[in-house]
VEXTOR-431490 format. One record per residue (C-alpha): x, y, z. Coordinates in steps of 0.25 Angstrom, whole numbers, padded with zeros to 4 digits, always signed. Example, Ala and Ser with C-alpha at 12.3 -4.5 7.8 and 13.67 -1.06 7.14 Angstrom:
<batis>
+0049-0018+0031
+0055-0004+0029
</batis>
This chain:
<batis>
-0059+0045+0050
-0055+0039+0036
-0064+0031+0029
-0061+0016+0024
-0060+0012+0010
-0070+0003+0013
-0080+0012+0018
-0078+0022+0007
-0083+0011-0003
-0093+0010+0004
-0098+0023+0005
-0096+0023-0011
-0104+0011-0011
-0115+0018-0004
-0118+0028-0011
-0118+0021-0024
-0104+0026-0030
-0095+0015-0028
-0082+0026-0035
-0072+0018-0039
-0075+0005-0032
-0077-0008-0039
-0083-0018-0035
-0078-0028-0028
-0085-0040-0029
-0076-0055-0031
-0062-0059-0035
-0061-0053-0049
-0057-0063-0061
-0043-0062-0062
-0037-0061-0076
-0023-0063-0073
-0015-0070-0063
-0022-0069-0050
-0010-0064-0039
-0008-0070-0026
-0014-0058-0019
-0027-0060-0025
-0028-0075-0022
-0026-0071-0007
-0035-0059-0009
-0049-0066-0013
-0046-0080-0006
-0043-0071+0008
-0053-0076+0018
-0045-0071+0030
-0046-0056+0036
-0052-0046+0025
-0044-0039+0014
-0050-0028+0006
-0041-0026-0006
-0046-0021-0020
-0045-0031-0030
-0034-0023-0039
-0023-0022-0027
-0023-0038-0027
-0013-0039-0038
-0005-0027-0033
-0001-0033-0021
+0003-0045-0028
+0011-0036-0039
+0020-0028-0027
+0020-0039-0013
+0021-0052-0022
+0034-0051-0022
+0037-0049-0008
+0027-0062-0004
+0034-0074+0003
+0046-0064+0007
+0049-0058+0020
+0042-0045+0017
+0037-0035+0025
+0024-0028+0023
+0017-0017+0030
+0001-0015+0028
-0006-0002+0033
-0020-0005+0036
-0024-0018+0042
-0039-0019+0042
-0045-0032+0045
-0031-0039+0043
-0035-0047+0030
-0025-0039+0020
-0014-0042+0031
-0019-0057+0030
-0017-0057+0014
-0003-0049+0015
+0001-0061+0024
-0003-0072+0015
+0004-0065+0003
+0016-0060+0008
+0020-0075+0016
+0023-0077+0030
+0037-0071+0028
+0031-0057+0026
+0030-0048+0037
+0018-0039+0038
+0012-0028+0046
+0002-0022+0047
-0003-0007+0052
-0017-0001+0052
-0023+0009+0065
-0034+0003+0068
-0031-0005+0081
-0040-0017+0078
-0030-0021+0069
-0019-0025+0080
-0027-0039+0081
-0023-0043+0069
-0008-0041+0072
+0001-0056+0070
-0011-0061+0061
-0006-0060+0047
+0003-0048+0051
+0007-0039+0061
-0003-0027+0064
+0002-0015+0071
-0009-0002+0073
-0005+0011+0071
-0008+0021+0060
-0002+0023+0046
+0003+0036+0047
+0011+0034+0060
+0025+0033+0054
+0032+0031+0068
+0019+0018+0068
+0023+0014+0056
+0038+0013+0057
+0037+0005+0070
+0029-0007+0061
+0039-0005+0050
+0050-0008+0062
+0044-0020+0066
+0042-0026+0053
+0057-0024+0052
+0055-0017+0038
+0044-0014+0027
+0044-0021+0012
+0028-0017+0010
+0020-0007+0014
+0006-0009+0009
-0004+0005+0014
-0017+0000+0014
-0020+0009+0027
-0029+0022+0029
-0029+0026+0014
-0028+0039+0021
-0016+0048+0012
-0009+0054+0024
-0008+0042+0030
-0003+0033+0016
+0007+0045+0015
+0011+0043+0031
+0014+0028+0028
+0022+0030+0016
+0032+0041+0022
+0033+0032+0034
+0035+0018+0027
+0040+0020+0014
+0055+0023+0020
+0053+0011+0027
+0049+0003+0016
+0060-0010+0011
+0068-0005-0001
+0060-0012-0014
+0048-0011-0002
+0035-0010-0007
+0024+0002-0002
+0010-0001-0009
-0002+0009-0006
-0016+0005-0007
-0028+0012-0009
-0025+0025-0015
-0038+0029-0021
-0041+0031-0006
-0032+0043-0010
-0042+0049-0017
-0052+0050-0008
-0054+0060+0003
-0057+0052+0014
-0045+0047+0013
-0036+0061+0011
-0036+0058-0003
-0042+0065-0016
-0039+0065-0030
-0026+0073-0031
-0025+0077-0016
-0011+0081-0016
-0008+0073+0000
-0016+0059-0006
-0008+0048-0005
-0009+0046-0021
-0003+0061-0024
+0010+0056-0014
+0010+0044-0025
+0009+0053-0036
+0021+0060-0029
+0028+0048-0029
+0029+0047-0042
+0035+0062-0044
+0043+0057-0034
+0050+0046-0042
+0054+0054-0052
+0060+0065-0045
+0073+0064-0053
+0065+0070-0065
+0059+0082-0057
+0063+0093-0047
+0053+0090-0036
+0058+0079-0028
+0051+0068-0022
+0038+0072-0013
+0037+0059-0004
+0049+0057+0005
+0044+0042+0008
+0047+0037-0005
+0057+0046-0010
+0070+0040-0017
+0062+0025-0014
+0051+0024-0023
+0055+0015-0033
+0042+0013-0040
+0028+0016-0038
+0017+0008-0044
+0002+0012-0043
-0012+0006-0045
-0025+0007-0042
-0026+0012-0029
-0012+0006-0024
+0001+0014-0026
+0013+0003-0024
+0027+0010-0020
+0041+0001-0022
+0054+0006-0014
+0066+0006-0019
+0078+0018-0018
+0078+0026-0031
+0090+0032-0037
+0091+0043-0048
+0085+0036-0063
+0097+0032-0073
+0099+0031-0084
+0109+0026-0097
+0110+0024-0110
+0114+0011-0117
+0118+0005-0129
+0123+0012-0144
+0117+0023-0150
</batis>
């Protein structure tokens, strides 16, 4: 049985070695312009939401310009209900979110904030269905098992079926160093090595290896990667050009 993020923190906590984990105390001063995620995030007295400080002004940097639009969003990993809750006060009543998460305790929470549907990460003929009846996906947000085989499952199954110019964010990736979680630093099937792949990947014109992750190939427009979130835009990719211009 994997072990929770929450609970290794703790276990690091009890032994006296906190690793690589700060503090969390209150909201921390702000020394720029405070984002609307983060207002939602520290005023939130409904369901709980557990979110690292940093990732506030990331959501706002890649879903802001989605807010107040028909979008359609898909969240692995439920949980109490509270990040679905945020999502929903964020995004506006014309955005269309799901969420999934296999533990069937979750299914009570369906038509709060969201729809909920149980059924595990790494079933694509599960996750498909979902997509179906959302009628498309725009967003994908993994904040699931943080198990590698089963971030890599989600990705071959849903990035295809991801909007042209959709966004596929990934959270939590220093799970992909840990062993509890099928991770180590370097482990060549760890969700961050099928990142680094990626980025091989998009510059195949320029070696004679071809491209390693059939999910994204040909539609990974850019990639952009933080502390612990890696945030995948789709778009078609054709062959780089390139001219020159002007006098000599």
């Amino acid at each position: 049985m994997f072990v929770s993020l929450s609970e290794l923190r703790a276990r690091y906590l009890a032994r006296g070695d906190i690793g690589p984990f700060a503090h969390g105390g209150e909201r921390p001063l702000s020394a720029g312009t405070v984002t609307v995620m983060e207002d939602l995030f520290w005023s939130n007295d409904g369901p709980l939401v557990h979110k690292w400080h940093h990732y506030l002004p990331i959501y706002d940097r890649y879903f802001g310009p989605w807010r107040n639009r028909p979008v359609r969003m898909l969240e692995i990993g439920v949980s109490h209900g509270g990040s679905l809750a945020l999502w929903r006060k964020y995004l506006g009543k014309e955005a269309i979110i799901f969420g999934i998460d296999i533990d069937p305790a979750c299914a009570k929470l369906d038509d709060q904030a969201a729809q909920v549907r149980i059924g595990s990460q790494d079933d694509p003929g599960f996750l498909r269905a979902v997509v179906a009846e959302m009628g498309g996906v725009d967003i994908v947000l993994d904040d699931g098992s943080h198990v590698s085989s089963h971030m890599r499952a989600s990705l071959h199954t849903l990035y295809p079926l991801l909007s042209d110019g959709g966004i596929y964010m990934v959270e939590d990736l220093h799970a992909c160093y840990w062993s509890l979680y099928e991770g180590g630093y370097r482990r060549p099937d760890s969700f961050v090595e099928v990142v680094k792949s990626m980025i091989d990947d998009m510059h195949h014109w320029y070696h004679d290896q071809g491209q390693r992750v059939a999910a994204t190939a040909g539609n990974l427009g850019a990639m952009h990667v933080h502390d612990s979130i890696v945030v995948l835009e789709k778009t078609v990719v054709g062959p780089p050009r390139h001219r020159r211009r002007g006098q000599t």
